[in-house]
C-alpha positions in Angstrom: 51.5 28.6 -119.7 49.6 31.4 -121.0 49.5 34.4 -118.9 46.0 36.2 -118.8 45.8 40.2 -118.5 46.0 42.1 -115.2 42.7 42.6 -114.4 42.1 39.2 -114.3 44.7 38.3 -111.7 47.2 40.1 -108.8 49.0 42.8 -110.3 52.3 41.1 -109.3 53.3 37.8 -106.9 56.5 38.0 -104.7 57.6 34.2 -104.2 61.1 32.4 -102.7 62.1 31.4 -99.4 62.1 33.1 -95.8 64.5 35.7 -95.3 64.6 37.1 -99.3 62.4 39.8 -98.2 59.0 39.5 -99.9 56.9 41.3 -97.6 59.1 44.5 -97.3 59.6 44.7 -100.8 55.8 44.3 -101.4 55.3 47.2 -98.9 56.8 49.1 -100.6 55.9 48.6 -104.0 52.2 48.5 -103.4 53.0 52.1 -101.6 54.8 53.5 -105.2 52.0 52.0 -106.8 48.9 52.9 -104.9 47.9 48.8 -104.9 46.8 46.8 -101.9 49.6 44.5 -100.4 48.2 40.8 -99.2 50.6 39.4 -97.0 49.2 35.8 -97.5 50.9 34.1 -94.1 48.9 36.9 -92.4 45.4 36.5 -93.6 46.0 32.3 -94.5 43.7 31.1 -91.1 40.2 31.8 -93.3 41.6 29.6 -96.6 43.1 27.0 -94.1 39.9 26.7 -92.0 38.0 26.1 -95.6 40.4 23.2 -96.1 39.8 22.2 -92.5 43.2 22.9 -91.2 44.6 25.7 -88.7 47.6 26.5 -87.0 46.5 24.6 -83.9 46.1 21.5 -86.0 49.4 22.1 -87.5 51.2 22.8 -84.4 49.4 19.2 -83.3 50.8 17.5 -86.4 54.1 18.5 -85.4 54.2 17.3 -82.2 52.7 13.8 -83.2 54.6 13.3 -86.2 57.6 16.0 -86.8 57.6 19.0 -89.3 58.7 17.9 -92.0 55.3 15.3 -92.2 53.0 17.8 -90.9 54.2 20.1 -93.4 53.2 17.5 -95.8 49.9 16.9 -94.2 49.4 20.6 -94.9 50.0 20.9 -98.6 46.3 20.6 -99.9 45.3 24.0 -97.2 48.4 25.7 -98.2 47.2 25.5 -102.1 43.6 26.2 -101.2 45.1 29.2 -99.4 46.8 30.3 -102.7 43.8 29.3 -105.1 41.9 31.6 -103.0 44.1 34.5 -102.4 44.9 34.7 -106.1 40.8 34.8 -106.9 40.2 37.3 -104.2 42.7 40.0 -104.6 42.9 40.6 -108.4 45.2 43.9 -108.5 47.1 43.5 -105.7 50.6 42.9 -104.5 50.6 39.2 -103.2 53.4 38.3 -101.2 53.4 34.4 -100.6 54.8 32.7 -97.4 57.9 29.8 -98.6 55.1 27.3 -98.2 52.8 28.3 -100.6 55.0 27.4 -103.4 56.8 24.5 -102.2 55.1 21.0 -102.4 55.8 17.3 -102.2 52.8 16.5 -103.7 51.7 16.9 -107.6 48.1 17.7 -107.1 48.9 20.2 -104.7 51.6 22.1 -107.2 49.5 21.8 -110.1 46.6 23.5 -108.1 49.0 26.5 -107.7 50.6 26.5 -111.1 47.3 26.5 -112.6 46.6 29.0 -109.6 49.4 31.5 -110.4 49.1 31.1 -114.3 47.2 33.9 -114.4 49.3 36.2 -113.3 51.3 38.4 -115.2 54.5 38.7 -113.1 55.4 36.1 -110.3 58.8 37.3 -109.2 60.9 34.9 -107.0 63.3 36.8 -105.0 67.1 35.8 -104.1 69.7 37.6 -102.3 72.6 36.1 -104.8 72.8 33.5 -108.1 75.4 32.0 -106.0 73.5 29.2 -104.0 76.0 29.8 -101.4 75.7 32.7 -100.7 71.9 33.1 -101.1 72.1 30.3 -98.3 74.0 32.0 -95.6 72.4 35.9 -96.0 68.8 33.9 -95.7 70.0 32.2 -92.5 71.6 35.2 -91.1 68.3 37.4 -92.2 66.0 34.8 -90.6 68.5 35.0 -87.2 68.1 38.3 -86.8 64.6 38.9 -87.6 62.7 35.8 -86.1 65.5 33.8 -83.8 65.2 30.7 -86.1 67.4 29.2 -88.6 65.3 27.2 -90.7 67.0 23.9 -89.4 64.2 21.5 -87.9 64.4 17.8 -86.4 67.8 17.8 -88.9 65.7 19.4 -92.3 67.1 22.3 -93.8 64.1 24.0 -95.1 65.9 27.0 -95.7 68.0 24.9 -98.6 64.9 23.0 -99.2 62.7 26.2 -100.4 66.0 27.4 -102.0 66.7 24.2 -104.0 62.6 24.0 -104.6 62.1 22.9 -108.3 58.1 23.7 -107.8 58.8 27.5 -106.6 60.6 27.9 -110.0 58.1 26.2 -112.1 55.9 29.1 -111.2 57.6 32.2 -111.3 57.9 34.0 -114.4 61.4 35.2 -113.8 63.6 35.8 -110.8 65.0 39.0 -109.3 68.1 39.1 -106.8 68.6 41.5 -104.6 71.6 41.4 -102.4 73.5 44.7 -103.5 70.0 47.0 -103.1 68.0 48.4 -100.8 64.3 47.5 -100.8 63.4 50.9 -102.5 65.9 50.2 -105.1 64.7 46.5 -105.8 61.3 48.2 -106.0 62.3 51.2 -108.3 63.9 48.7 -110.7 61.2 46.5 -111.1 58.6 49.6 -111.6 60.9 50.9 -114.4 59.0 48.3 -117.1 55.5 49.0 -115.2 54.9 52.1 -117.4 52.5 50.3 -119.8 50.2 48.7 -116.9 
């Protein structure tokens, strides 16, 4: 997969599951860097309604059928969503939801590899290489921060977005993060920025 230059594309795409942190970490490097930061699962409504989904739909699905199919149901929106985010905010710091990477369905992965393949750095963050261990600081994180723990009508999408084989088809390298602080993740991947 060739990767096109920086103008064409977001300056850098912060991937993995809930809890590793995506969204402070893009806050912050988009403030060293003087970049706009796109929060994707904040601005996502417009791309989904162009798909003709919403949350209210979504939340529907659920009830009628359980999460885990209504997440499925979603997949072509979510891609849309990233298609679109990726074509609209070239120079940024994009920070996708665990969704947006994470599909059951081929079309809707190739849409976002072919999506992402412009971009020059699509980082998916981890706390740990240890599965483990990455497992139980994302629960706790997602405990403390939202209430939830990821485990829904007996799916662990927690492990699911961890274990994703899709979510690492796309990133060009991954970064873990346990030991730092979010202005040390950011410092250390700035140090190779100097040429862009």
């Amino acid at each position: 997969m060739s990767r096109q230059t920086p103008t064409e594309a977001p300056w850098m795409v912060l991937i993995g599951p809930a809890g590793t942190g995506k969204t402070t970490l893009g806050r912050e490097i988009a403030a060293r860097t003087q970049r706009p930061f796109i929060d994707l699962d904040a601005l996502a409504d417009e791309y989904y309604a162009q798909a003709g989904w919403s949350i209210a739909r979504l939340r529907e699905r659920i009830a009628a059928v359980g999460r885990l199919a209504a997440e499925a149901e979603w997949e072509p929106a979510r891609a849309h969503a990233v298609a679109c985010a990726v074509a609209d905010h070239r120079e940024a710091i994009i920070a996708l939801g665990a969704g947006h990477t994470s599909y059951t369905g081929h079309q809707q992965l190739a849409t976002v590899r072919t999506a992402l393949s412009c971009c020059p750095d699509v980082i998916r963050l981890l706390p740990s290489p240890n599965r483990g261990t990455s497992l139980s600081v994302l629960r706790q994180r997602c405990m403390a921060s939202k209430g939830r723990s990821w485990i829904i009508d007996g799916h662990d999408f927690l492990a699911h977005w961890l274990d994703d084989s899709g979510t690492r088809l796309v990133a060009t390298r991954t970064v873990y993060t346990l030991d730092e602080t979010p202005a040390q993740t950011a410092a250390r991947l700035l140090r190779g920025y100097g040429r862009r």
